[in-house]
Structures are given as structure tokens and as C-alpha cells.
C-alpha positions as CSV (number, residue, x, y, z in Angstrom):
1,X,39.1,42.4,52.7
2,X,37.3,39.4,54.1
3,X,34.1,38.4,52.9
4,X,31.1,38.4,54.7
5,X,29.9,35.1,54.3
6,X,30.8,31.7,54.0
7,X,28.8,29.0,52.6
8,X,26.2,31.0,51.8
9,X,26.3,31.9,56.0
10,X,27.5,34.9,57.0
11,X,30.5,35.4,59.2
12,X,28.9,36.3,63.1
13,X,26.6,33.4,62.2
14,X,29.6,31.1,62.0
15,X,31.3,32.7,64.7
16,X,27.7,31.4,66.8
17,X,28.5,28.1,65.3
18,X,32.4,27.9,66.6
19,X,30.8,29.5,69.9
20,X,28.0,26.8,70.0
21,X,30.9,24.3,69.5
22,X,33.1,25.4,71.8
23,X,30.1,25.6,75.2
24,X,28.9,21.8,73.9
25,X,32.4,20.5,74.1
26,X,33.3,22.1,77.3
27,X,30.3,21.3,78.7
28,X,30.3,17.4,77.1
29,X,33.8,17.6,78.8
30,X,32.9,19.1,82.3
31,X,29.6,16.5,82.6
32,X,32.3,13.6,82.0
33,X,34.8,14.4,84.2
34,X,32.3,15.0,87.0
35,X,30.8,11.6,86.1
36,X,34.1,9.8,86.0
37,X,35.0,11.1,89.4
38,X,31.6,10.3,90.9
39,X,31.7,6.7,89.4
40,X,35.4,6.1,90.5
41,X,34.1,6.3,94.2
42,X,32.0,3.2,94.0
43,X,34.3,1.6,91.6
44,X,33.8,-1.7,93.5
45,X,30.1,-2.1,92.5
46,X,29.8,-4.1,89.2
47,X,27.4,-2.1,87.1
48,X,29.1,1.1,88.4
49,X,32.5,0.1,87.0
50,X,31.0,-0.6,83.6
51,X,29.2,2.5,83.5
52,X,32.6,4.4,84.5
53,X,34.7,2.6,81.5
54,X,31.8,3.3,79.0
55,X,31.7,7.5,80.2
56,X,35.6,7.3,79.8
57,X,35.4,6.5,76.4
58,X,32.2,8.6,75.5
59,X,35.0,11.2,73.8
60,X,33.8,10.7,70.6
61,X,29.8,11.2,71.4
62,X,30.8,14.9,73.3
63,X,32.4,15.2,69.9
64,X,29.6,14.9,67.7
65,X,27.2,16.4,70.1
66,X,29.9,19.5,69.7
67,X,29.4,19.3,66.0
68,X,26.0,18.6,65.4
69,X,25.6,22.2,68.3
70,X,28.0,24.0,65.9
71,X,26.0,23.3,62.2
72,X,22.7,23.5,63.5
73,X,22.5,27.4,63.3
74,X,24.3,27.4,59.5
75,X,22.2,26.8,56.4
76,X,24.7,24.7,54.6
77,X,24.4,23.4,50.7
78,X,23.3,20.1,50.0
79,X,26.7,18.2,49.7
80,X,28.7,20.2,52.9
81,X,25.2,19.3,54.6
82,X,25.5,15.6,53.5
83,X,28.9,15.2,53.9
84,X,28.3,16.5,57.7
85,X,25.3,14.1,58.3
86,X,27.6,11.3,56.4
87,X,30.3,12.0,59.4
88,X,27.9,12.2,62.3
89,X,26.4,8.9,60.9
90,X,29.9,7.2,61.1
91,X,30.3,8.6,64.5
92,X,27.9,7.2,65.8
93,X,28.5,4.2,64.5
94,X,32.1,4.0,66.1
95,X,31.2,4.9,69.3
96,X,28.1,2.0,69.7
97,X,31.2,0.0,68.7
98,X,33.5,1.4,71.5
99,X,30.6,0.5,73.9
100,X,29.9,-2.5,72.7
101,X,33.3,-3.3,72.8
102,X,34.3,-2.0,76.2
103,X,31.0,-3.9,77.6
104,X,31.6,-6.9,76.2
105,X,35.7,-7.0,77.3
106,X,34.3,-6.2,80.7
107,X,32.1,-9.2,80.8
108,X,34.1,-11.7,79.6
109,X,36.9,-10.2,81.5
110,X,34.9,-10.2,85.0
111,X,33.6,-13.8,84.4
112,X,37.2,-14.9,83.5
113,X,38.1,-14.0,86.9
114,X,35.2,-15.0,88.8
115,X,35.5,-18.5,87.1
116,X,39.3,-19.1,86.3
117,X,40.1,-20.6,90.5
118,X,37.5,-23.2,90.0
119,X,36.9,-23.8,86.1
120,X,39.6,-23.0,84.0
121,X,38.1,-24.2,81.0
122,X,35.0,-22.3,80.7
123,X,37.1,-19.1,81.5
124,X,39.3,-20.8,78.4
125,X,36.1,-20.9,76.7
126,X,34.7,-16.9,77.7
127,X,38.0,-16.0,76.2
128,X,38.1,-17.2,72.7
129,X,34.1,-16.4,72.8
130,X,34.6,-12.9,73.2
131,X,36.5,-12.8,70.0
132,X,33.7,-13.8,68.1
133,X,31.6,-11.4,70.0
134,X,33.1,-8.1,69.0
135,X,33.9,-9.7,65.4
136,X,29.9,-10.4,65.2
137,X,29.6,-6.4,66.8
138,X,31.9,-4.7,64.4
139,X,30.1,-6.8,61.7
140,X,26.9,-5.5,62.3
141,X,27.7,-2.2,63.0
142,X,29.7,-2.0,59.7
143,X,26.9,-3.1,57.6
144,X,24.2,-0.9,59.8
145,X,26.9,1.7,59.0
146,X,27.1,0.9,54.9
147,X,23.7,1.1,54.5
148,X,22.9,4.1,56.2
149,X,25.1,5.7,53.9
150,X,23.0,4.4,51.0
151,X,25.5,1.7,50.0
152,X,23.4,-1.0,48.7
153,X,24.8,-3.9,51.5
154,X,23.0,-6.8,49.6
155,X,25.1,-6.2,46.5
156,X,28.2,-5.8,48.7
157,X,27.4,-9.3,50.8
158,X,27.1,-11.3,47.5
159,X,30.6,-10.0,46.2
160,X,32.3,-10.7,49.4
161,X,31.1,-14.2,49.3
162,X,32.4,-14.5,46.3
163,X,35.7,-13.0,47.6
164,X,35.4,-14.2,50.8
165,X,36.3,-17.9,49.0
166,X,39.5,-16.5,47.6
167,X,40.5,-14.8,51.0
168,X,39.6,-18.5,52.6
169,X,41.9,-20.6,50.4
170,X,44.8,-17.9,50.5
171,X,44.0,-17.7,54.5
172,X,43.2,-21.3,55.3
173,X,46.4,-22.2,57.4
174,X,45.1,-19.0,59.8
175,X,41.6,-20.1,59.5
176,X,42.2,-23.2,60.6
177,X,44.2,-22.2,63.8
178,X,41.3,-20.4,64.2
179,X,38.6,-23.1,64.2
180,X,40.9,-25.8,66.3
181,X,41.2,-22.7,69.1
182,X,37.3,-22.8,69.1
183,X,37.2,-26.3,69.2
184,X,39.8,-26.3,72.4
185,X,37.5,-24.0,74.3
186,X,34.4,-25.9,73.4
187,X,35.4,-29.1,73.7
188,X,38.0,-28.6,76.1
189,X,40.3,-31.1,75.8
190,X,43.2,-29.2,77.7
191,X,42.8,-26.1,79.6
192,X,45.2,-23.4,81.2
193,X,46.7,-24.8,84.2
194,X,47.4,-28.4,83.0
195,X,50.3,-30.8,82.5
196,X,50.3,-32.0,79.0
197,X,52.8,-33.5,77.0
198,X,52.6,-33.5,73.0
199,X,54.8,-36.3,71.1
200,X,58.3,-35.8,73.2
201,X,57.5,-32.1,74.2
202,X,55.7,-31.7,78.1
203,X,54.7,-28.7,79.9
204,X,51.9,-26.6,81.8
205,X,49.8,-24.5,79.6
206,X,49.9,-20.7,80.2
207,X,47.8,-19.5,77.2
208,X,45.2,-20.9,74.3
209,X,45.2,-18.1,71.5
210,X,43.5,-18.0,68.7
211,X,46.2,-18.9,66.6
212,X,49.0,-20.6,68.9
213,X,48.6,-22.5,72.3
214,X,52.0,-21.6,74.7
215,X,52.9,-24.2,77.0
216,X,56.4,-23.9,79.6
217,X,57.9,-27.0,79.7
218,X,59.8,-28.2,82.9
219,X,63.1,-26.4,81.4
220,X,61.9,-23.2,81.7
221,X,61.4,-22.3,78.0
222,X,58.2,-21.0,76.2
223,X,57.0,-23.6,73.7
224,X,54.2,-22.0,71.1
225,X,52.3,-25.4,69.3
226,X,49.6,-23.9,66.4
227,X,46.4,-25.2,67.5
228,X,45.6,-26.5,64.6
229,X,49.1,-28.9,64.7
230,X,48.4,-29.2,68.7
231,X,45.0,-31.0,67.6
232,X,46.3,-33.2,64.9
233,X,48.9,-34.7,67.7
234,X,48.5,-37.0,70.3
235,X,47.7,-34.9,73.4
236,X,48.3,-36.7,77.2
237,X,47.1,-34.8,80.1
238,X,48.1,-35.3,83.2
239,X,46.2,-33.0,85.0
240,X,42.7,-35.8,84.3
241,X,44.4,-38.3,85.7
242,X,42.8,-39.4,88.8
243,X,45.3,-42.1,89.9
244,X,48.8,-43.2,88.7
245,X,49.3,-46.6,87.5
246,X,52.7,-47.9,88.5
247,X,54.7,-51.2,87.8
248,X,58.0,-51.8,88.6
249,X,60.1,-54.8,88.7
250,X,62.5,-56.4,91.8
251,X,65.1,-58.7,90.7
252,X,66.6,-61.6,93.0
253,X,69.9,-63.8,92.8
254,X,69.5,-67.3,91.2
255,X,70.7,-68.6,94.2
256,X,67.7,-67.4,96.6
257,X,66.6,-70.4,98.5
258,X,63.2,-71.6,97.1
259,X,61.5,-70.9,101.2
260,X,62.5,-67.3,100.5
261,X,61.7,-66.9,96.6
262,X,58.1,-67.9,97.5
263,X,58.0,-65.4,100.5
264,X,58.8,-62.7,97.9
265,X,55.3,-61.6,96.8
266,X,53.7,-61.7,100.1
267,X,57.1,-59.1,101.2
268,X,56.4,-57.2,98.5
269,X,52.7,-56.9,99.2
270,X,53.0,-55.7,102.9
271,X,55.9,-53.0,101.6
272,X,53.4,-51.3,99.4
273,X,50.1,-51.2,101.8
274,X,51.8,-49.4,103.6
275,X,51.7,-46.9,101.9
276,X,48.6,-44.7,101.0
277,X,48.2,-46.5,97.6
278,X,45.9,-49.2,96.4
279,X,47.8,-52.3,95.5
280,X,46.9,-54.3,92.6
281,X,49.2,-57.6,92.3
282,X,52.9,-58.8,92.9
283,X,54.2,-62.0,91.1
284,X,56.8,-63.8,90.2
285,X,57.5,-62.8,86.1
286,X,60.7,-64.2,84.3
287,X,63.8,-65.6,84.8
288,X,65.8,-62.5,84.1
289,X,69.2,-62.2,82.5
290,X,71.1,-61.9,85.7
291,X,68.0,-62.7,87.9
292,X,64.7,-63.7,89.2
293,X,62.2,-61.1,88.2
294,X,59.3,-59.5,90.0
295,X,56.8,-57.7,89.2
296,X,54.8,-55.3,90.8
297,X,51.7,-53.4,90.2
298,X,50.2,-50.4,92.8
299,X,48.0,-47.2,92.0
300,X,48.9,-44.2,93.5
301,X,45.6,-42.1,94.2
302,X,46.7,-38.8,93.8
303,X,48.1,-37.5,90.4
304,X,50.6,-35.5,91.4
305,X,54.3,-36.8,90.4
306,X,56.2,-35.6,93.4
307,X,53.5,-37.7,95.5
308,X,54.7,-40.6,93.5
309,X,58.2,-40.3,93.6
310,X,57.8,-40.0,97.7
311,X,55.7,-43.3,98.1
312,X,58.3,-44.8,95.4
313,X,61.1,-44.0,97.1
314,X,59.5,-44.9,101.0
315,X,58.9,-48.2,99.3
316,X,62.1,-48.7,97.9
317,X,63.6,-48.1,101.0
318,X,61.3,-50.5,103.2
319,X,62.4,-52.9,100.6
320,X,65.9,-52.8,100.8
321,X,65.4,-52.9,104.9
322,X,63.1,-56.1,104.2
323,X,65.3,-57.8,102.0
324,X,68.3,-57.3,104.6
325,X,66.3,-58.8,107.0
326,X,65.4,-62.0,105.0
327,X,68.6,-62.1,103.9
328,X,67.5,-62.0,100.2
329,X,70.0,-60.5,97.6
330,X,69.1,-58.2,95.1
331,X,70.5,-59.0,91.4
332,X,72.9,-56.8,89.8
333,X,74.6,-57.1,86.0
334,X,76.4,-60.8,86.5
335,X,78.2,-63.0,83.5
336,X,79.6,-66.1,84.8
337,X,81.8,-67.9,82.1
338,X,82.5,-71.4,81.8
339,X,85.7,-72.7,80.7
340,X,85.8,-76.6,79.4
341,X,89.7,-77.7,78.8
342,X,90.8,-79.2,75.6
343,X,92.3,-82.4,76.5
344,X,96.1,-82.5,74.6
């Protein structure tokens, strides 16, 4: 024999409950998919895009609504009652923290695309912000959430503080990967997109985490520096640079004729203006080894490399042309050994 009531509520009166339920949630469900299909057809407009990915994940409000629709008919005794207002509490907790969530992953997310073609850094920057965002949200929420519940959050902060110096020294290698990626995207002293090259590693940087930085070096393998490493090393980026210094040397026979040894520079100055480069200075340096050394000294104005390997190699090919011309020898690896007879 079943009873007749439940919780002090008899059974049709539960049954109007379930019934309750059961309309909200089908409605709560109906309402959304409507909206989700309306918003879908003028996905393109910003604000309507955010409001569909905030109705998507509204699951968890149509849940609550559902519940809140099912217990309002039923007397229930103090602790059911409080448990049920405990649980609609933490729902709606969760789901301002889904929505804050979702709208703060679509900002950052919108102005990472809007920005990363012309400032890579900032969208760098937007990135590892965002992180701090939602940790700040969940935070709040958390604590909001605690003390709702009539957990006295005061007490609670001053015991974490306490803890939170134990967690830091057991945690401090992570922490501090995580305090060098905020320094990289506010400082900014790389971004995604540039050449770098760290002690006798070199490569473009695809990602800045907030515990490891990924770079792909010109082999083709991934290489994963922690941040906080990355920023104790000596960091060259080649993606500032603004012009290319170069200097190379020319070296001569000993036997070049002094008319053409002092002809030299002036050759070597007419080589390299004609090229799109700026030239700085061309001089007789040393007396070499095997030969008479020159030294020369241009700036290329772009950065890229393969721009400087092109005028490098146009110049060292005027050069050899020249030098054929003028009928000037270049010096090679010689050794000339002198043998004095011993007299019987």
C-alpha cells in the first residue's frame, strides 16, 4: 500500500509538482531553441552572436526555473526546504559564471582577431589578460556564493592567506612562469610572429602560455622555453630590427701593384651603392695571413635575411666581375717556404 503523502505533502500534490516541472522545462527548452535559431540567422552581428552563445548555455537557468516551478506548490520541512534553496543558490551562482565566462572568452577572443594582423602583441597581451579575468570572476562568484550560504567568508579569507603562503612556496616554480607570462604580454618584449633566438636556440614564436612560450625553430621542431627561464636569458629579436648591419672582409695577393691596392676602396664603394643599401665605410684593415685585408661595412634597410643574402650575393658577384676587370687577385690559403742551404 502506498502512502498518501510525502514530506508531509500528499501524493497528487507532488504529482502537480513533477507536472509543474516537467511544462517549465519543456517550455525553458522550447523558448531556447526558438531563440538559438532566431539568433543563428544574424550570427554576423556582434552583440547577436554573444547573445546566441550566452542562450546556448542557459541549460542550467531552464533547470532551476524547472525546480524552483516544481517545489513552489509543496510545503516542505525546514532542512529539505533549505537544502533546495541551498542548491538553487549554487545554481545560480554557476550559471552567472558560465556567462561571465562565455562573455568574457568572446571578447577577448573577438579583439584577438580584430587586432592580431596589425598588433600582435596586444592580442598577446588580451590573451594572458583573460586569464586573470575569469580567475577574478570565479573568485567573486565563489565567495558571493560562500557567503550566501552563511559561511562566514572573512574567517575563510584569513586562513587562506595563511595557506595561501604554504601553497606559494610549494607552487613557486608555476607561480613564477606565471608572472614572467604577464610580464611578456605587458611589457612585450617578444610577441607571436617574431624571429628570436635564445642562447644557441632560434625560431618564430607560435604561442606565449601561461606557463611555457613555444617557438619552431628553422628545423621544423617545436621548442617549449618556461617563461620564467625565457626571461632570465638573453633574448635577440630579429623581427625589431630595422636595418641589418653587415661587415665583411675582401682579401688581396701581396703582390697587387700599389696603383691598384689604393683603387681598392673606391671599387668596393661603387659595388655596394649599387645596391639598395646604405654604405657606411670601406678600408684597407691588416696585413692578413695570406693577404691584404679589407674591410667593409653596408646596412641593409630591410630586416629580412633572405633580402640580405640577395644583395650579398649580387655584390659578391659584381665583385668578382670588378676584380677580373682590374686584374686584381683575390687571396686564397698560401704558405711559401724558404729553404737556406747549409754550406758543407
Amino acid at each position: 500500500m502506498w502512502p498518501l503523502d510525502y514530506l508531509g505533502n500528499p501524493l497528487w500534490l507532488w504529482g502537480v509538482g513533477l507536472l509543474s516541472a516537467a511544462l517549465v522545462l519543456a517550455a525553458g527548452l522550447a523558448l531556447r531553441a526558438y531563440l538559438v535559431r532566431r539568433l543563428r540567422a544574424r550570427a554576423e552581428v556582434d552583440l547577436v552572436a554573444l547573445s546566441l552563445r550566452l542562450v546556448e548555455r542557459s541549460w542550467l537557468a531552464i533547470l532551476l526555473l524547472a525546480l524552483r516551478a516544481g517545489t513552489a506548490s509543496l510545503a516542505l520541512p525546514g532542512r529539505v526546504e533549505q537544502g533546495v534553496n541551498a542548491l538553487t543558490t549554487t545554481g545560480v551562482f554557476l550559471q552567472l559564471g558560465v556567462w561571465g565566462n562565455v562573455a568574457t572568452t568572446w571578447v577577448v577572443d573577438r579583439e584577438v582577431r580584430r587586432r592580431v594582423a596589425e598588433d600582435a602583441a596586444a592580442a598577446t597581451t588580451l590573451a594572458a589578460l583573460s586569464y586573470l579575468a575569469r580567475f577574478a570572476l570565479w573568485t567573486v562568484l565563489v565567495l558571493l556564493l560562500l557567503d550566501n550560504l552563511g559561511v562566514r567568508v572573512t574567517a575563510l579569507v584569513a586562513g587562506l592567506g595563511i595557506g595561501g603562503v604554504a601553497v606559494a612556496l610549494a607552487l613557486q616554480n608555476v607561480l613564477g612562469d606565471l608572472f614572467a607570462s604577464l610580464a611578456i604580454a605587458l611589457d612585450k618584449p617578444f610577441q607571436i610572429g617574431d624571429f628570436i633566438i635564445v642562447d644557441q636556440y632560434l625560431g618564430t614564436v607560435e604561442h606565449i602560455g601561461l606557463k611555457t612560450t613555444r617557438v619552431r625553430s628553422l628545423w621544423g621542431e617545436q621548442l617549449v622555453f618556461s617563461n620564467n627561464d625565457l626571461l632570465q636569458s638573453r633574448i635577440r629579436n630579429f623581427k625589431r630590427m630595422t636595418e641589418r648591419r653587415v661587415v665583411f672582409n675582401v682579401a688581396v695577393v701581396y703582390q697587387t701593384p700599389y696603383e691598384k691596392l689604393a683603387r681598392i676602396p673606391r671599387i668596393l664603394r661603387e659595388v655596394v651603392e649599387q645596391q639598395p643599401v646604405r654604405f657606411d665605410r670601406a678600408h684597407f684593415k691588416e696585413y692578413g695571413e695570406s693577404g691584404l685585408v679589407f674591410e667593409v661595412v653596408y646596412y641593409v634597410l630591410d630586416p629580412d635575411y633572405t633580402v640580405y643574402m640577395d644583395i650579398q650575393q649580387a655584390i659578391n658577384l659584381e665583385l668578382l666581375r670588378r676584380f677580373q676587370q682590374e686584374g686584381i687577385e683575390f687571396a686564397y690559403p698560401t704558405r711559401t717556404v724558404y729553404v737556406h742551404g747549409i754550406g758543407s
